[in-house]
Every structure is written in structure tokens, then in C-alpha cells.
Phi, psi and omega in degrees: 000135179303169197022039173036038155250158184281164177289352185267325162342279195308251203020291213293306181320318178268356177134347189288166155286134181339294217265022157220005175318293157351291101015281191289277172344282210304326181278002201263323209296288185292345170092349172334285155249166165244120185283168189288203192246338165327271206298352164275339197272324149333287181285354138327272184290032178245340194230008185021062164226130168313137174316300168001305171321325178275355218237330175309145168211038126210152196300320160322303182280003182278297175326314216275328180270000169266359159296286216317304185311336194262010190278213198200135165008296194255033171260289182332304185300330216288335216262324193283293217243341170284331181282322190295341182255022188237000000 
């Protein structure tokens, strides 16, 4: 699991109860349920990944935006105005 917590760990983190964290993670995991967009934007800043991220449905662009979150403001714009000028 990304940032080295267990699934029950994350859960816990984001608001589940112990005693179905776990549980819950795994089903969110697996496409079982689908979680709201609250409890995404929770595990979003719980993994300091844009929401944006869980919503991607290719992987490449799951990448380019979990890049895009860790730049900083003037990394964004500078990154911003270099694609706008191709």
C-alpha cells in the first residue's frame, strides 16, 4: 500500500471505525463499493494526493497528477505555461 500503512491504518485515518476499516478499505479496493467523494477527498489529503487522482481511469494520467500535486505553486504555473506554448 502506498505511504506504508495497512488498510486498516488508512481507514482509521480517514474517519472509519476500527473495527470495519479494514473491511471498508478492501472493499473500496476491490470496486465492491464505491465511496462518496467526501471520504475520497479524506484519503486524498490522508496519502497527500489530489483528489483528482482516484477519478483518473488511465494510469499514466493517475501518474502525471500525482506528480502534478507534489510540485509547488511556481513548479505548477511554470509546468502550466510550458504545455500552453506546444
Amino acid at each position: 500500500m502506498q505511504a506504508g500503512l495497512s488498510q486498516r491504518q488508512l481507514g482509521v485515518r480517514v474517519g472509519l471505525d476500527l473495527s470495519v476499516a479494514s473491511v471498508r478499505m478492501n472493499q473500496y479496493e476491490r470496486g465492491v463499493h464505491e465511496p462518496h467523494y467526501g471520504f475520497v477527498k479524506r484519503l486524498a489529503e490522508a496519502l497527500e494526493l489530489p483528489t483528482a487522482y482516484f477519478y483518473a481511469d488511465d494510469p499514466p494520467l493517475a501518474q502525471l497528477i500525482s506528480h502534478y500535486g507534489r510540485l509547488s505553486l511556481t513548479e505548477r504555473k511554470k509546468l502550466l505555461a510550458s504545455l500552453a506554448s506546444k
